[in-house]
N, C-alpha and C positions, 0 to 999 in steps of 0.2 A: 152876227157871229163875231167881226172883226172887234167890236165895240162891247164883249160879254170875254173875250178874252182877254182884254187891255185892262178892264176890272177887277177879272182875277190875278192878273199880274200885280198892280196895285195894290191889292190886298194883301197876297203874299210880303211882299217889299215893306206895307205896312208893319207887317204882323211883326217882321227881322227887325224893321227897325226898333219896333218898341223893344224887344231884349235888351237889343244893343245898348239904348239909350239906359234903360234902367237895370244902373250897375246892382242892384240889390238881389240879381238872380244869378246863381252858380250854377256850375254845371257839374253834376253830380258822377258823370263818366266821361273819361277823358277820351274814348274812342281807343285807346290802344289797350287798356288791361285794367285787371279787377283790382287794383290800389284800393284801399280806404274801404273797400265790400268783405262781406266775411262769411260764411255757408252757414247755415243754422238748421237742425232738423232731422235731416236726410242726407242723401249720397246723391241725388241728383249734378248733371253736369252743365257746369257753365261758361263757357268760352266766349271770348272776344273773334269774332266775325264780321266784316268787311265794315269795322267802327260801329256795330250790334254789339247787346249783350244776350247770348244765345244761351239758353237753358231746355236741359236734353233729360227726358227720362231716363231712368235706369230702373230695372225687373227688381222689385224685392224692397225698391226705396220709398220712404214711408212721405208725408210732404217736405219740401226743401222751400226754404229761402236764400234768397240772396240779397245779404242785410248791411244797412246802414245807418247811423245816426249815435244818438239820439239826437230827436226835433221835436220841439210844444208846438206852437204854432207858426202854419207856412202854409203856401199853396206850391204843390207839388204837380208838376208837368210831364207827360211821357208820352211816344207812339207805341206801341204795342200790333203786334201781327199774330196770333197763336192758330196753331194746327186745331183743324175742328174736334177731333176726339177730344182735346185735352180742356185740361180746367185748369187756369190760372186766376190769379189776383193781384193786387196790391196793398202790403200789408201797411199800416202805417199806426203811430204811437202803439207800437207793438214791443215784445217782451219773449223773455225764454223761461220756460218754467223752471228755478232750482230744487225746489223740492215739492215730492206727491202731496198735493190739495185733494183728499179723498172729494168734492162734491165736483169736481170739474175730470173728473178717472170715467174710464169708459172702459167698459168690459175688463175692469181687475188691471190695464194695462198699467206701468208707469208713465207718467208724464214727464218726468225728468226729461232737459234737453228739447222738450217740444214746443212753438211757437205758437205763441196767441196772442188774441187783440184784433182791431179793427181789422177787414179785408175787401177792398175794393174790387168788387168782382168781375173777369172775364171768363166768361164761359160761354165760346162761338153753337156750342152746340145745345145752351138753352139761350138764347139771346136776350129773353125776358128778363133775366138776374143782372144781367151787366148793368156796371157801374152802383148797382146798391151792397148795399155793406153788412157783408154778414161779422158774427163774432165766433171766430177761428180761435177753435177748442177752448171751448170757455163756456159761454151761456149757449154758444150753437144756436142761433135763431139770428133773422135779420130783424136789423133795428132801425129799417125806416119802413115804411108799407109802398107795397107796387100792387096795381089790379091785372097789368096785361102779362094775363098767362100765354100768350103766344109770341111777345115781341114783337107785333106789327109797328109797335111806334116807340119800341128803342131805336134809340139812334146808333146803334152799333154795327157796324158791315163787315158779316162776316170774310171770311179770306182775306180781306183786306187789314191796310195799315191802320189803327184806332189811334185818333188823340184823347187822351184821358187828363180830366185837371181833377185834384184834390184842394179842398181848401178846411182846412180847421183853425179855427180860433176861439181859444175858454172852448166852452162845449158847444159850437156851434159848427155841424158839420156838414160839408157841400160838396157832391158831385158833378162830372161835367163827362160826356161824349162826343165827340166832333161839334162843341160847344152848346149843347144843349143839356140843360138840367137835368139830372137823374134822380138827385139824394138831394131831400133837404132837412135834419131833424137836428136834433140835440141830445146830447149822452153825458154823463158825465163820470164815465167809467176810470176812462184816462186821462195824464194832463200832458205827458209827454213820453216817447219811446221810439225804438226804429223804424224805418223803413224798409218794405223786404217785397223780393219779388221773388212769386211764387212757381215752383214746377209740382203740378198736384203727382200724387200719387198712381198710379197704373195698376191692372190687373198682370197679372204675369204670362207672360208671351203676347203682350199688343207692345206696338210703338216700334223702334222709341218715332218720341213725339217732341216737339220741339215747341218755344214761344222766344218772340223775339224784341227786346226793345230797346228803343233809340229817344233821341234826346230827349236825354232825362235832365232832366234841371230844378231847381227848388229855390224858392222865396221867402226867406223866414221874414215873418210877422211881428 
């Protein structure tokens, strides 16, 4: 036991040191406020909580991000904790629609103002989807293939803290969950755009519902 502990301490210390050592990763949240982030989408709320960045439902708000960038290519790092009802993601080389593209319109609605592009998916309450990548309002379909329709062997825990890595470079794009492989394919949709964290949408009178994530950091390529 004593000697399965000292390991995992080790590792830890490892992991800190590599950051530290390699200056080429920034840290995308300073821990005290939403500086340099910008809301995109929705009304959803998002507040700085004890060095978190906390995103809260609200009744009637359509999806929201909480957006950064632009990045072409990087490997993008984050923990994430989401409420089971709720459906979050991780947008990334993503985009705001300025004007209606009648073939990407859903039900007559405007697109104006609405986010699309890559979405790295958490969703504790299908756990199957996490970490593959769907295309958020746009082509709507996921663009790598998964077989486990139940989640037995994602790596993702629910209730618990996730670590998530992104890595894109040219079109070549990779997922990771508590460092196992989720995504691996090629796209060559986009070459570069934001990064956005996602508060999905609600029915009206649930919630609210909360997701939460910490150190966030990024490695441009």
């Amino acid at each position: 036991m004593k000697k399965t502990v000292l390991v995992m301490l080790a590792a830890a210390v490892a992991a800190t040191t590599a950051f530290a050592a390699d200056d080429n990763w920034v840290d995308m949240f300073n821990g005290e406020n939403l500086d340099g982030w910008k809301s995109e989408g929705g009304t959803a709320k998002y507040t700085v909580e004890d060095g978190m960045i906390v995103g809260t439902t609200v009744d009637g708000s359509p999806n929201t991000f909480l957006c950064r960038g632009p990045y072409s290519d990087f490997v993008f790092v984050c923990e994430v904790k989401c409420d089971t009802p709720l459906n979050s993601g991780i947008q990334f080389r993503s985009h705001v629609w300025k004007k209606d593209i009648e073939q990407y319109m859903k039900r007559g609605q405007s697109n104006i103002g609405v986010v699309y592009g890559y979405q790295c998916e958490i969703s504790p309450d299908k756990p199957h989807r996490c970490g593959h990548v769907w295309d958020e309002h746009r082509r709507r379909t996921w663009l790598d293939t998964f077989k486990d329709k139940k989640g037995a062997s994602n790596p993702y825990k629910v209730g618990e803290w996730n670590r998530y890595r992104i890595k894109v470079e040219g079109n070549h794009i990779e997922t990771w969950i508590n460092g196992k492989k989720v995504a691996d394919f090629k796209d060559d949709m986009d070459t570069t755009g934001f990064i956005g964290l996602q508060v999905h949408s609600v029915k009206t009178g649930t919630g609210p519902y909360s997701v939460r994530w910490r150190n966030i950091r990024i490695k441009e390529l």
